[in-house]
Each structure stands twice: as structure tokens, then as C-alpha cells.
C-alpha positions as CSV (number, residue, x, y, z in Angstrom):
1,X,-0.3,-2.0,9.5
2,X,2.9,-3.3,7.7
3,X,4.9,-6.2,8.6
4,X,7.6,-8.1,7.3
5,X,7.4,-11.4,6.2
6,X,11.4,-13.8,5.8
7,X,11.0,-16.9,3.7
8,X,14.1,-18.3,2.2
9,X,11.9,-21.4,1.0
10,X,8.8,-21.7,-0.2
11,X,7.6,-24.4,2.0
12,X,4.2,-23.8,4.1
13,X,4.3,-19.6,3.2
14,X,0.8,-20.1,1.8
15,X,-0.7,-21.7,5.0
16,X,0.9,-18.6,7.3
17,X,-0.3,-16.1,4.7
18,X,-4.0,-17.3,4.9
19,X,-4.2,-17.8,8.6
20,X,-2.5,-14.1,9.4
21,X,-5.2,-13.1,7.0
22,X,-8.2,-15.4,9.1
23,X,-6.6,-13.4,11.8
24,X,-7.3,-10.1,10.9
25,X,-10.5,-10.5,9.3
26,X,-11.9,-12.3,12.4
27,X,-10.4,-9.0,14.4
28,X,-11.5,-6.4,11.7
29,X,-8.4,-5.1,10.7
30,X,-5.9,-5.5,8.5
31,X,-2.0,-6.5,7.7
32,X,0.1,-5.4,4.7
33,X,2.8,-8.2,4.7
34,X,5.5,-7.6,3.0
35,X,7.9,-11.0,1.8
36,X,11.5,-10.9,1.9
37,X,14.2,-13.5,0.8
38,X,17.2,-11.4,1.3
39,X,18.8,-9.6,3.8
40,X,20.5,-7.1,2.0
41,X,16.7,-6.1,0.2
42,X,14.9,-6.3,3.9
43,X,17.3,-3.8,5.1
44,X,17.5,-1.5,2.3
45,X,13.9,-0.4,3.3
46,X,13.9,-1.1,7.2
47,X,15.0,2.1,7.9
48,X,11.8,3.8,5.8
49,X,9.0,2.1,7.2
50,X,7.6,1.7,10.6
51,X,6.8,-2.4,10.2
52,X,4.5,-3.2,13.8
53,X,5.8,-7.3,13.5
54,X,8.2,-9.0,11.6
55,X,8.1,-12.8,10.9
56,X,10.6,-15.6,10.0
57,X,10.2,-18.7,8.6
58,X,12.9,-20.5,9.1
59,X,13.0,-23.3,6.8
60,X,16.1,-23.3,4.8
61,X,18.1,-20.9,6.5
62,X,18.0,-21.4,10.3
63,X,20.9,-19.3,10.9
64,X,20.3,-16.4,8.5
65,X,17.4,-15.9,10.4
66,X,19.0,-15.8,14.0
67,X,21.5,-13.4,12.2
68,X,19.1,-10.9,10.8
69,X,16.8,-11.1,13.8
70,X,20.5,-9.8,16.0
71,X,20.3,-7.1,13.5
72,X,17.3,-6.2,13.6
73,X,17.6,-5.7,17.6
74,X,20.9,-3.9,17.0
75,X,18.8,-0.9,15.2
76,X,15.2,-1.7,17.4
77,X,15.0,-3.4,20.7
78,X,11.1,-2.9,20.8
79,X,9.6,-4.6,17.7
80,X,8.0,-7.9,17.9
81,X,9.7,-10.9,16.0
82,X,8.1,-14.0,16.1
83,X,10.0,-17.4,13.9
84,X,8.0,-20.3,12.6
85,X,10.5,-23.6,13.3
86,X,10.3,-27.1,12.3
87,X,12.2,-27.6,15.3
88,X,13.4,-26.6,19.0
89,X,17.2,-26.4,18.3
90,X,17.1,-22.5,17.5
91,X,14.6,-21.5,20.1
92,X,17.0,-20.8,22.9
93,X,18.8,-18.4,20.6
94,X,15.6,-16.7,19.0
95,X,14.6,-15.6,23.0
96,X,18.5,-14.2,23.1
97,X,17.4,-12.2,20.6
98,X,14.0,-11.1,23.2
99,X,11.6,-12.9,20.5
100,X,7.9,-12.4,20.9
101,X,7.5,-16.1,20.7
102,X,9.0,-19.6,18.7
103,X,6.0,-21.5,17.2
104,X,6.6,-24.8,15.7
105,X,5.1,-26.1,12.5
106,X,2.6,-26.8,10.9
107,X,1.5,-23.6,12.5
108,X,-2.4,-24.2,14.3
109,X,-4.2,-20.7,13.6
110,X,-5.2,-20.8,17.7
111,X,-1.8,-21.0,18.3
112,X,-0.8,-18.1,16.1
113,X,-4.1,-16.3,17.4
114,X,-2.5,-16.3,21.1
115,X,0.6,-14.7,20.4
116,X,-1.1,-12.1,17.8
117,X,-3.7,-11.4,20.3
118,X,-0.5,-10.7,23.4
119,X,1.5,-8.6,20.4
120,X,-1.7,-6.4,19.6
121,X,-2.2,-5.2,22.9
122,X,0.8,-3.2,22.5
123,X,0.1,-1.8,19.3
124,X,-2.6,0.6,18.2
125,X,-5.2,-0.7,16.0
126,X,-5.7,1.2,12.6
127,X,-8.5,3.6,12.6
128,X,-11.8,3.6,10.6
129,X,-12.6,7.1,10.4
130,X,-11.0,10.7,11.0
131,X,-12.6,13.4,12.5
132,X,-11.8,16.5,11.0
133,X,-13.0,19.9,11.3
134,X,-15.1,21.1,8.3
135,X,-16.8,24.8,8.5
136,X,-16.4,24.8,12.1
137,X,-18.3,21.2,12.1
138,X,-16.6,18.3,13.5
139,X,-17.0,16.0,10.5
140,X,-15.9,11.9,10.4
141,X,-14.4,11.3,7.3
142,X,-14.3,7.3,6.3
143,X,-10.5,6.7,5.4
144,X,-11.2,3.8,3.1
145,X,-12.8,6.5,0.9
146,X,-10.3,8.7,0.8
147,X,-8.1,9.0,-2.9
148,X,-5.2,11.5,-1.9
149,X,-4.5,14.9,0.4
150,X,-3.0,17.6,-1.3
151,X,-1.9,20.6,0.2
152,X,-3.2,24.3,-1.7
153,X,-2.0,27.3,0.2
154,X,-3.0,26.7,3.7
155,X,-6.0,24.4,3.0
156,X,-5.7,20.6,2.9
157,X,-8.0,18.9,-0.1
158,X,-9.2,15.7,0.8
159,X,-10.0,14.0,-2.4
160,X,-12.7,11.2,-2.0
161,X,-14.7,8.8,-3.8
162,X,-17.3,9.4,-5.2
163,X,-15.6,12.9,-6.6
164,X,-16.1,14.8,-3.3
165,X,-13.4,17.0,-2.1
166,X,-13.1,18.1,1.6
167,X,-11.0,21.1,2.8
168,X,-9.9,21.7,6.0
169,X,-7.2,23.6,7.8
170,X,-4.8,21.1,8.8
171,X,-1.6,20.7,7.8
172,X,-0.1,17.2,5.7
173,X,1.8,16.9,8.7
174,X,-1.2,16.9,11.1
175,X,-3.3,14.5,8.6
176,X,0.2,12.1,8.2
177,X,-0.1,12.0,12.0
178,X,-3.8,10.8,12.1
179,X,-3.2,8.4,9.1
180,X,0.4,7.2,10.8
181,X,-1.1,3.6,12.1
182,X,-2.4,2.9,8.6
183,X,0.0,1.1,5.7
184,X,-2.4,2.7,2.9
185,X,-1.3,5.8,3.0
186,X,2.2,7.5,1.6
187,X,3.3,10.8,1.8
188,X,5.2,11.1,-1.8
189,X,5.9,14.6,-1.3
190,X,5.8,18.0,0.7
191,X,2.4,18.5,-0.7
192,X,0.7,14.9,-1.3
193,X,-0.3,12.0,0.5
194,X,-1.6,9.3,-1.8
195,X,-3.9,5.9,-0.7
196,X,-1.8,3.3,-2.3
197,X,-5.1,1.5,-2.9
198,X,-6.3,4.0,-5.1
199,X,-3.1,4.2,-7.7
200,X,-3.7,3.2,-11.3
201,X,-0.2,3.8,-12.5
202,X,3.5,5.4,-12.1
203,X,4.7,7.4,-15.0
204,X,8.0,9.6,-14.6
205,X,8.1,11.2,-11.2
206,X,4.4,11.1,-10.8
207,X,1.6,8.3,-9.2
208,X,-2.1,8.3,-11.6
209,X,-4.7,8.1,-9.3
210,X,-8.0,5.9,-10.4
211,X,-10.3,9.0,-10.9
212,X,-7.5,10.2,-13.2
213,X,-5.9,12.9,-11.3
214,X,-2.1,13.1,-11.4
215,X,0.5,13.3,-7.9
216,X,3.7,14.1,-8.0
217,X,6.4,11.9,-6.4
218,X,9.4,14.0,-4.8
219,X,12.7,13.8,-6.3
220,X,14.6,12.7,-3.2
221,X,13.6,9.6,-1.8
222,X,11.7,9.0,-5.6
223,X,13.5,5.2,-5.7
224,X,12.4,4.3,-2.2
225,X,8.8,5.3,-2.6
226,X,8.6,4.0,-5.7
227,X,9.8,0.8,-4.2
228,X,7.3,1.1,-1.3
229,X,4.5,1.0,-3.9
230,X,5.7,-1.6,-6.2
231,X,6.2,-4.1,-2.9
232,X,2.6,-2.7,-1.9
233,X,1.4,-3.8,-5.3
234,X,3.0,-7.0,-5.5
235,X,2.0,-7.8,-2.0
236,X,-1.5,-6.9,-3.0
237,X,-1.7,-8.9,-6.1
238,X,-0.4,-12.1,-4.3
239,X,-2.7,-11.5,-1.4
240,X,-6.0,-11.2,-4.6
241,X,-4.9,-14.3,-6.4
242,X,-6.7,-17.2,-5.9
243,X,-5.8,-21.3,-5.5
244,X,-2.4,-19.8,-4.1
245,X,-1.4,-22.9,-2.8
């Protein structure tokens, strides 16, 4: 699942980034965080993608953060926002703004764990498998091996590693659905939905998949998926790299 991730300073990022990642591997599954340091570039894409939780760390800019999190409730009064503090003097107005919770730094990973483990109950975990029906046989299909969906005619091609293709008769819409709760997956276009994991490169208007095969990336909306991926990728690469503190 996506969340959103506000740092305006650099200081204890990395410590936060490895214990929401202790979190989810101890509960087998997994976040796509997604750093912002700017208002204006959180809220370009807000509006585009479903994020579960979003996160502040307020260190350096207490106040941008209460200001943002008002906006944020302005255009969702559901979402979960939970701010890491060095102190108490912003709490009372970080529960104005109906905050999932105000933890104080350094942040413990049982006390994160807590308030992941209240937010979570509320949201639906990310599935392991689809069940789709192949030759009238209800077949589970592993989403962590899946490539891309394309749509031929009214037959959806499920490309999969290693170079398997399943059809059935759904429609994108139907499999977009069933592959909603997971950040992998993008719909580029009317006919395609790509696993971001599974691009090798962007060239023009078009995503190259690692077994080679090429996807096409709708005109309208082109700049925000594009930037969907690149944030994806960046997010990715920071996530891989090691010693990141």
C-alpha cells in the first residue's frame, strides 16, 4: 500500500524508514513510502493516488506540517495522519486536525507498532494471490509473478514470469479492482496494467517491461503516471541502498 512520507529535514528519516519497514516485514506485508519535502509537490499527486497513511516529521517545520495536515482533512476526513514530534507543543493542534496519533522522538519501534497495528485494522491488507477463472477452472494466480495485463478483444492476457501468459474473461476494470489494495500495480492505459516492479525503462509514451515486451502509456494523464513511476523508482532505490544512515 502507498503512503506518504513529510520531512522537511533530514534528521532521524532513516531510523523511521527502517522501523516502518521492521514493521511490515514482521506483519508480512508491505509499504511503498513515498518522501515529500514540499507542499505544493505532495499535492500535485494527492489527488491521483489512494495513499492508506500519511506521515509527518516535524522537525524543521512544525507549522507547515499542522498546515498541510488542515489540508489534507479539507479534501479527506478519513485518512490516518500520524506526526513524529520532538515535543508536546503541537499535539493539541495535530488531534484538531482528528490525528491518528502524536508520537514523540526518538521514535521506539513498539511504540510505532501500537498505533500501526490500531490503523491496520481499518485497512485491508494487500493480497497474495487472485483467483481467477481459467477454462472454467478457478485458478490462484501469485500476483508477485505477474509482469503486465493487457486487454485483446474481450480476453485479458495476464503476462507472468517465467514467460506464461494467462487469459481470462475479465475486464481491466474487474482485474484493477482485485489489484486496487496493491501499490505495484498501474493502470497506464485503457488497455494495460503494468507491475511497476517489473519496468526496465520509459521511452516516449511507452514503459519496457524486463522480459522485453513494450506498454503503452496513455496520452492524458502521461506526466502524472510517469511521475507515479519515477517516485516508485526513486522510493525503491533508496529503500535497496544499503548503510543509509
Amino acid at each position: 500500500m502507498y503512503v506518504a512520507y513529510f520531512c522537511f529535514k533530514q534528521s532521524d528519516t532513516n531510523n523511521i524508514y527502517d522501523l516502518l519497514e521492521k514493521y511490515c516485514l514482521f506483519k508480512d506485508f508491505k509499504f511503498v513510502i513515498e518522501k515529500f519535502n514540499s507542499k505544493g509537490q505532495f499535492f500535485k499527486i494527492f489527488e491521483h493516488k489512494k495513499y492508506k497513511i500519511i506521515f509527518f516529521d516535524m522537525s524543521g517545520n512544525y507549522d507547515g506540517c499542522i498546515e498541510i495536515g488542515k489540508k489534507i482533512r479539507e479534501i479527506d476526513n478519513d485518512i490516518p495522519i500520524v506526526f513524529f514530534a520532538g515535543n508536546k507543543y503541537y499535539a493539541y493542534d495535530a488531534f484538531e486536525i482528528y490525528a491518528a496519533d502524536y508520537i514523540f522522538k526518538p521514535v521506539k519501534f513498539e511504540r510505532l507498532e501500537r498505533t500501526l497495528d490500531r490503523i491496520m485494522k481499518n485497512i485491508p491488507v494487500m493480497k497474495k494471490f487472485i483467483s481467477v477463472n481459467v477454462n472454467k477452472i478457478n485458478t490462484k494466480i501469485n500476483i508477485a509473478n505477474i509482469i503486465y495485463i493487457e486487454v485483446i478483444g474481450n480476453v485479458s492476457c495476464i503476462h507472468m514470469t517465467p514467460n506464461n501468459i494467462v487469459k481470462v474473461y475479465m475486464t481491466l476494470s474487474e482485474l484493477e479492482d482485485t489489484l486496487k489494495n496493491n501499490p505495484l500495480f498501474l493502470r497506464t492505459h485503457k488497455s494495460y496494467i503494468v507491475n511497476m516492479d517489473f519496468v526496465s525503462d520509459m521511452q516516449g509514451n511507452s514503459f519496457i517491461m524486463k522480459n522485453g515486451d513494450v506498454v503503452a502509456i496513455r496520452k492524458n494523464n502521461c506526466r502524472e503516471i510517469k511521475q507515479i513511476y519515477k517516485r516508485f523508482f526513486l522510493n525503491r532505490n533508496y529503500r535497496e541502498t544499503p548503510n543509509k544512515g
